[in-house]
Structure formats: C-alpha cells, structure tokens
N, C-alpha and C positions, 0 to 999 in steps of 0.2 A: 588117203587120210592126211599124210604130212603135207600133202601139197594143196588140199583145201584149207588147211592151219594154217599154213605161211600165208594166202589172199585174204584169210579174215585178218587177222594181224595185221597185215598193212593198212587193210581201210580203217581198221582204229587206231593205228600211227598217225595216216593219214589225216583222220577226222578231230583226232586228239589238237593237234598243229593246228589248222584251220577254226576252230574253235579257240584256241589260244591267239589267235590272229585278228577274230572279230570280235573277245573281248577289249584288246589291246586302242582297237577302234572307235569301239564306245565310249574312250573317256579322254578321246581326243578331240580336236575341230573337226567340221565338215568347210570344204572350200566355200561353200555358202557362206556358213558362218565366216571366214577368213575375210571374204569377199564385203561383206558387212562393215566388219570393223575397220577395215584400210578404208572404204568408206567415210565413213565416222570420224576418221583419227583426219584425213583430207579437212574434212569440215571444221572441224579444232582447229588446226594450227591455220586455216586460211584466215580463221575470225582472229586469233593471236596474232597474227601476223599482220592484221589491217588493226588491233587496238595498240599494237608497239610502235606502228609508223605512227599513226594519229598523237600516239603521246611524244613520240620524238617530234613531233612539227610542232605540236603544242609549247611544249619545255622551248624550242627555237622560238618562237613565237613569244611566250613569255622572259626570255634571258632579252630578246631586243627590247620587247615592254621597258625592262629594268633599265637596262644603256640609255634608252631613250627620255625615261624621267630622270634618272641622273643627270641628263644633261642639264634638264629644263632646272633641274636644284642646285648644283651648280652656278648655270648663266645665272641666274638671280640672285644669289648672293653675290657675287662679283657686282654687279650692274646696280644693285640697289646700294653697296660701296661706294661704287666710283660717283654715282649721281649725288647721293648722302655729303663725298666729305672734300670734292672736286672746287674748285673756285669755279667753275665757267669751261662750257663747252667750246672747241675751235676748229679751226680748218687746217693747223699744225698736226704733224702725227708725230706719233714714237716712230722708231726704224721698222721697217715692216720683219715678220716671223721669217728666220729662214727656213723652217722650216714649211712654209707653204710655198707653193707655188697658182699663180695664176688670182694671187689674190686683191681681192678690194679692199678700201678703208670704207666701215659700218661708219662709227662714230668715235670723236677723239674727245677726254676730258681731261682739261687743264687744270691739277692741282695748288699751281702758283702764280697762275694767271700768266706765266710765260712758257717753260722751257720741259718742267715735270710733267709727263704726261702718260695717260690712260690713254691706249688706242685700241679698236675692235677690228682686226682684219676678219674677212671669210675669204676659203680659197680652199685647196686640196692638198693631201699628205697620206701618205700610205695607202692610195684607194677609197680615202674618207673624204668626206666637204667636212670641213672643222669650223668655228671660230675660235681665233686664238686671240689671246690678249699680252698686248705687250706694253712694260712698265717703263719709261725712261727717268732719271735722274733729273734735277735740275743741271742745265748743258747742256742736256740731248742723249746722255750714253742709254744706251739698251741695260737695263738692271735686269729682266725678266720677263719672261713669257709662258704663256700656261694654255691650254685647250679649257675653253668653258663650253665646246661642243664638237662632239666627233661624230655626229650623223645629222648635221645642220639642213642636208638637201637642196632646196634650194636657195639662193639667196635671202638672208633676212634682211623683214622692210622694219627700217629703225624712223619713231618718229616721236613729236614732243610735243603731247597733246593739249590742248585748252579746252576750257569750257565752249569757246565760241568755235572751235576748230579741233576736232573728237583726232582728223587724222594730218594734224599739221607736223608740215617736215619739219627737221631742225635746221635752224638756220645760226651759224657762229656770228653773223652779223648781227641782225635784226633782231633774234633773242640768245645772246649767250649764257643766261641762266636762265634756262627751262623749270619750270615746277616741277616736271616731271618729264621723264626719258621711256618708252617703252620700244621693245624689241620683240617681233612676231616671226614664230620659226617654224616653217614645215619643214618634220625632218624625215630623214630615208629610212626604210626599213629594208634594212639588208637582206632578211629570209622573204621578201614578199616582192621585193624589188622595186617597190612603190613610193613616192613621198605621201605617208599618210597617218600621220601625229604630227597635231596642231596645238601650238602651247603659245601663250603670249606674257613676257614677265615686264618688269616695269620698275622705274627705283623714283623714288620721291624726294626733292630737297627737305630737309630741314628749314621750313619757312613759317614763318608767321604773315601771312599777308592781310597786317593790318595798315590803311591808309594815315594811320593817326603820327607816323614817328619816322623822318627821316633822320638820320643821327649822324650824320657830318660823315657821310659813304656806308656806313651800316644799315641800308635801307630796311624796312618791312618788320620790325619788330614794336614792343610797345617801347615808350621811352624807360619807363621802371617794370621791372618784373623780376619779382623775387621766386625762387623755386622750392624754398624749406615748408614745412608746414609750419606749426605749432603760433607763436610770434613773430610774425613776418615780415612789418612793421612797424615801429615803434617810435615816434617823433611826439611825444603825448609830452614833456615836457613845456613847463612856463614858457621858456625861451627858445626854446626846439624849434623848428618848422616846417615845410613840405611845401613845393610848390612845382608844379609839373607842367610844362606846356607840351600843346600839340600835340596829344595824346591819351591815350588809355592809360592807367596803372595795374596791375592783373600781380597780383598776391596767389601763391600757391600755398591754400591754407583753407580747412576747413572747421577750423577754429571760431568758437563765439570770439568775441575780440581778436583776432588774428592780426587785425592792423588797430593800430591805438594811434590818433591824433588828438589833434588839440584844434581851437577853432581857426588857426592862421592855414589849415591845410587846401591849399586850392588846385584844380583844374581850370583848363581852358575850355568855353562853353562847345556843349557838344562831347564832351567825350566823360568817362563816369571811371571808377572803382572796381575790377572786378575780381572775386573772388571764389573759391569751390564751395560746393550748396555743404551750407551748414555754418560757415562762414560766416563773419559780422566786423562791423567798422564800429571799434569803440572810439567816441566821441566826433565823429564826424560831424560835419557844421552843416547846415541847413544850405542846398541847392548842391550839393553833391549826390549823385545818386551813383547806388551800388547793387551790382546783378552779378550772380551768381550761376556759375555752370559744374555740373560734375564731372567734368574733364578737367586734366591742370595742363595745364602747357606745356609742353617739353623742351628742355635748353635746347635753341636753335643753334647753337652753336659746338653742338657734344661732339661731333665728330671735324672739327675743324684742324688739321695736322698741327700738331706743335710746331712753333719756330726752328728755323735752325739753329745749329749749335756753333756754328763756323760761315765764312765767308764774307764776302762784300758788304761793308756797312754794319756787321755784327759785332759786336763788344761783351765779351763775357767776362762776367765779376764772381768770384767763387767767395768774396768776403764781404765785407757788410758794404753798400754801396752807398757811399758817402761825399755827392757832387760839390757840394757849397753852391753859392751861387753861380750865375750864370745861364750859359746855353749850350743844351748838348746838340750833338752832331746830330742832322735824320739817322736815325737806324735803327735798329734792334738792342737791345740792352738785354742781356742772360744776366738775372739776377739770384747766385744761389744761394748767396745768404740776407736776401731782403736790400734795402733800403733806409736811408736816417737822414731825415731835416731837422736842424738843430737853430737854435738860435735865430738872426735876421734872415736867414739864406733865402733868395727868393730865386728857386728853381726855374727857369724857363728853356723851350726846346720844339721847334717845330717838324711833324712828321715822324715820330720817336713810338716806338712800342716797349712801352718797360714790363717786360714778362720774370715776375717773382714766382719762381721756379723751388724756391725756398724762402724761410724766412719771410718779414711782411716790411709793408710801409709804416714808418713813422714819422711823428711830425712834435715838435715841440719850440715851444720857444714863442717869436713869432713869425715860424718858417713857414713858405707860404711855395706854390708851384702854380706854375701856366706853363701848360703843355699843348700842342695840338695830338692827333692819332696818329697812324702810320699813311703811307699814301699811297699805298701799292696792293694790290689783290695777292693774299686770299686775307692779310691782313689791316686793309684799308678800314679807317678809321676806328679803327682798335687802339687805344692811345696805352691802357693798363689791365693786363690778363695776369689773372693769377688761379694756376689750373685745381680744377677738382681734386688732387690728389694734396693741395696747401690748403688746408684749412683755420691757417690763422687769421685773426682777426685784422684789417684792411682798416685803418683811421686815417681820415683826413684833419690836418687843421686850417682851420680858413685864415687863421695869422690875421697881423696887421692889415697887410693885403688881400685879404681872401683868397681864393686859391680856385682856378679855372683848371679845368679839364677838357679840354675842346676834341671829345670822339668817348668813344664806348668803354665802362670799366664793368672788365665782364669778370667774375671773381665768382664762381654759379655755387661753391659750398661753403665760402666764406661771410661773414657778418662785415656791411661796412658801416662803418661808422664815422659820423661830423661830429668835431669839436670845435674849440678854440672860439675866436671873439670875431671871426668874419664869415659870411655865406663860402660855403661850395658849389660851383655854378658845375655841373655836370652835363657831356652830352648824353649821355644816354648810361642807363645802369641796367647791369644782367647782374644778382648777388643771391645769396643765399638768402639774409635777412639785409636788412635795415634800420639803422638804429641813429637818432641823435641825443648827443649826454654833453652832460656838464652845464657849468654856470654861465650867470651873464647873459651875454646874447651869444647863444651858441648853440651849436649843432644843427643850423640850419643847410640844407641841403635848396639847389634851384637845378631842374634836370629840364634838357632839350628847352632852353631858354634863352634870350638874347641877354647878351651882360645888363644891356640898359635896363629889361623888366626884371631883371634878377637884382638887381642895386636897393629896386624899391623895396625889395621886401629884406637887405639889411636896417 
C-alpha cells in the first residue's frame, strides 16, 4: 500500500509541473509567430531606410537649388549696378582677385571713363568656379572684391545685345556704351556633379534713345524734360517764352494744363510735346502737336556717381560762391553753399561743372554767365548739376547779356527758373519743373539752340 502511494503521488507531481508548463506556453510566442514578425520588422525599416536616404538626397538637392539662385540674385544686382551707373565699358581691368586662381577677365566697366573700374573675373577658389568682382579706385588701387557666384561651372558667355544682333560680343572699341550688358551662366551642381542650372541676367542703361537731342556730349535724351507732375511747365506769361530746337519736349505730368504756354512757344518741324495720358498743353499755338503715353520717363541720369570731393582740377567752396567776373579754370566746382551773380558780373568758363551740392544759383543785377559743360566722361557735357537731395529753386537771369549755358543743367527735383531782360540759351534741360517770371521781356528760355536762332526770339 505505501509504495503504490508514493507512484500515484509522483505522477500528480509530475503531471501537476507539466500542466503548469503548457500553460505558461500558451501565453507566449510560437517561433512561427517570432519568425513572422522579424519578417515584418526587415520590411519596415528597409522601406524607412530607402524614404531617409531619398529625403536626405532630396534636402542635398534642394540646399544646392537655394546656393544656385542665390547666385543668379546676386550676379544681377551687381551687373544691372555696374551697367545702370558705369560711364562705358573697356578693355582696362581692376587688379585681378587673389583670391582665384586660373582666372579670366568676363567684362570691365569704367565708372570714370578712365582709371575706376568694375571688372568680372571667373576662375577657381576653394574647389568652386566663382565669379568675383573687383572694384578699383580712381588710379588703379584694388578697393574690393566680392563672389557674385560660387558654382559658375562653366565659363560664362558675356555679351551686348542689339536689336539687329540678339548675341553680339561686346566690344570697348566699336561700342563702349552698350544698351544693354547680359551675362549666361551654367552653373555646377555639386550633389549631381553635373553643370545643369541655366540662368541668364542682364543690366540696362539708363537711356533714352531718342534721335531728337544731341546736347553738346550728353547724347540720347530729349532736349527739355521735366520729371515733377502737377505744373511742369509754365512759360504762359506776356513776355515769357519757350523755344526748343531739335527735339522732343516730354513733361512728366498727367495734369489737364500741366504745361501752360503762351503763343511764342515753338518746336522744330518734326518733333511735338509729350506728355502722360491725362495730360494737356494750356495754350499751346496752332501746329504744335502733343501725344501722350502712360509711361513717364525716368531721370536717365539717377544713377550717375556724384562728383568727387577732392583731386586734380577740383575746387570746393563750403561758403557762398561768389566769382565776379571773368573765367574760371576747366574743373569741377563743390558748391556747398550755392552761388551769387551780383551786379555787371559777366561770368565765363570753358569745360566747368558747377555742382550745387547745396544752396542754389543766383543772379541779380545785370549778372549774366557763359559757360561751356565739363569735357570728360562720366561727366561730359554736364555744364550745372544740382542733386536730387537740393531742392532749391535754380534762377537764371539773362542780364544785359543774356546768359549762355553751352551743355546739360540737369537739377531733376528742382524748379528752374528765367528771369531778367535777356534770353537764356540752354543746351539742354533735365529739371523738376520749368518756369519763366517776371516783367519786361523776360523769362525767356532757348534750349539745344544755336545763339544765332536764339537772338531772334530776343
């Protein structure tokens, strides 16, 4: 009996374990199942692990996108600068970048018609093709250089297009002021290792090319052109008068009445009045005709560098500049507290830029002035600048003598004004408005006109 006890007893030990065993089972994996999910888990991370590369090539792909239009935004501001406020293109360059090597000269622009100069190398630095731009001084010294492209590629084709010639090179001889300058860049893409972003930018002068108005070296503009709106010209007085040869007149004004004359105002046959639509010519005389556009014109001259302040043939006056008569020296004149003709003075001066930097022209008495312009680029035949930031009023008197200006008075926010008892023969006027006053025979203006047909209409 005790020893068939003890063999039942173990097989329910036994069986007890074993039962405890295959529950424990049941609420665990089978290697099937294990087998499954490692499976599974492969398939995930293979697909995760080809969308992380894909977004990392991508993101590479997109940071070069970015480098690569920054270039092209960049080079164009720079280039549409240099062409905008340059004198003339040359075959002189600034010092080349040291910091490339292996490089060419693009294109060079002469800010002074000599010595200051814009040049465009390409060539290599740090592993990149760059274009760098470098600034010289008047002299020649290196002032600056700057990267306006660090994945240029391959060489850019720089050229100076025309209507008659879409892909004409530039040439410093045969056209040293180009209309327009464009620059075509294929650049490298470093993640693809390919040249393949194509961008082409381009810079425009400031021109008017109208055939109507040579102006004693200021070619290509009209002879008169006011840029204010409201009253733009005003010569409607008795004794007032207007007379304009060999060219256009163009009022920035879309004012009923905007220009007011009187019936002495004439052109030379062939050329008209024009004005912005909306615009009108009070009292204009019969065979003047006047056409209207909704574009105004823009100062061709806005970006043209201020004079220097110092140097060779420079004269600067910080108090009221008070010549008398005589002749001044060719140069440049810094005028910062204006000007004063008094009494008989009859001012005269060939090749002279008097720039009122402050303060304005005066004239009393019967002071009277015969000037020529300046005779050298970027300020050839600019005879009296007075900048957009002077807005005082600009009076001429025509004196006993009447008073000759032989080149450009470009004054673009100022009003000028003729007085006194003799014509004002102008070559050319850029001004804000335009205005003749006073009694007598006075306030007559004669612009891009020869003295002899200007006499007749004192």
């Amino acid at each position: 009996m005790g020893g068939n006890t003890r063999r039942r007893l173990t097989r329910y030990v036994v069986s007890g374990e074993a039962g405890r065993r295959r529950g424990g089972e049941e609420t665990g994996f089978t290697l099937v199942e294990l087998l499954v999910v490692i499976a599974i888990l492969g398939i995930l991370v293979a697909v995760l692990g080809l969308a992380f590369v894909a977004s990392g090539q991508s993101a590479a792909q997109t940071g070069q996108r970015l480098k690569e239009s920054h270039d092209a935004q960049i080079a164009s501001a720079y280039l549409a600068s240099d062409v905008q406020s340059a004198s003339q293109i040359t075959s002189q360059n600034c010092a080349a970048s040291p910091a490339l090597s292996g490089q060419a000269s693009l294109v060079n622009f002469s800010y002074d018609g000599a010595s200051s100069i814009a040049s465009w190398y390409y060539g290599t630095s740090g592993g990149e093709t760059q274009v760098v731009r470098t600034f010289c001084a008047p002299g020649g010294a290196l002032v600056s250089q700057a990267p306006v492209a660090h994945f240029a590629g391959s060489q850019p084709v720089v050229t100076c297009p025309t209507g008659a010639t879409p892909a004409a090179a530039c040439d410093p001889a045969a056209n040293p002021r180009p209309t327009k300058v464009k620059v075509a860049f294929v650049d490298h893409n470093a993640v693809s290792g390919t040249d393949d972003y194509t961008f082409a930018i381009s810079g425009t002068r400031r021109n008017y090319d109208d055939p109507s108005s040579p102006l004693s070296g200021v070619a290509g503009y009209p002879p008169l052109l006011t840029l204010s709106g409201g009253v733009a010209i005003d010569v409607s007085g008795g004794h007032t008068g207007l007379h304009v040869g060999g060219g256009n007149v163009v009022a920035n004004t879309s004012s009923p009445g905007g220009v007011s004359v009187n019936s002495s105002f004439t052109l030379d046959p062939g050329y008209n009045l024009q004005l912005l639509t909306g615009g009108s010519c009070s009292g204009c005389p019969a065979g003047v005709t006047t056409v209207t556009s909704p574009t105004p014109l823009q100062d061709p001259l806005y970006n043209l560098p201020v004079p220097p302040a110092s140097g060779a043939n420079v004269y600067v006056y910080n108090s009221t500049f008070s010549p008398g008569s005589g002749a001044l020296a060719p140069g440049i004149y810094i005028l910062n507290a204006g000007m004063s003709l008094s009494g008989q003075t009859d001012l005269t001066g060939a090749g002279v830029l008097l720039y009122f930097a402050g303060g304005s022209l005066t004239m009393s008495g019967g002071s009277s002035m015969h000037i020529t312009g300046y005779a050298s680029d970027p300020y050839q035949g600019i005879a009296i600048w007075q900048p957009r930031s002077n807005t005082n009023d600009m009076t001429f008197s025509g004196g006993s003598n009447g008073t000759s200006v032989g080149g450009l008075v470009y004054a673009p926010t100022a009003q000028v004004i003729s007085s006194g008892n003799g014509v004002v023969d102008v070559g050319g006027i850029i001004s804000g408005s335009l205005t003749g006053n006073g009694g007598g025979n006075s306030g007559k203006f004669c612009v891009n006109m020869t003295v002899v047909a200007c006499e007749a209409f004192a």
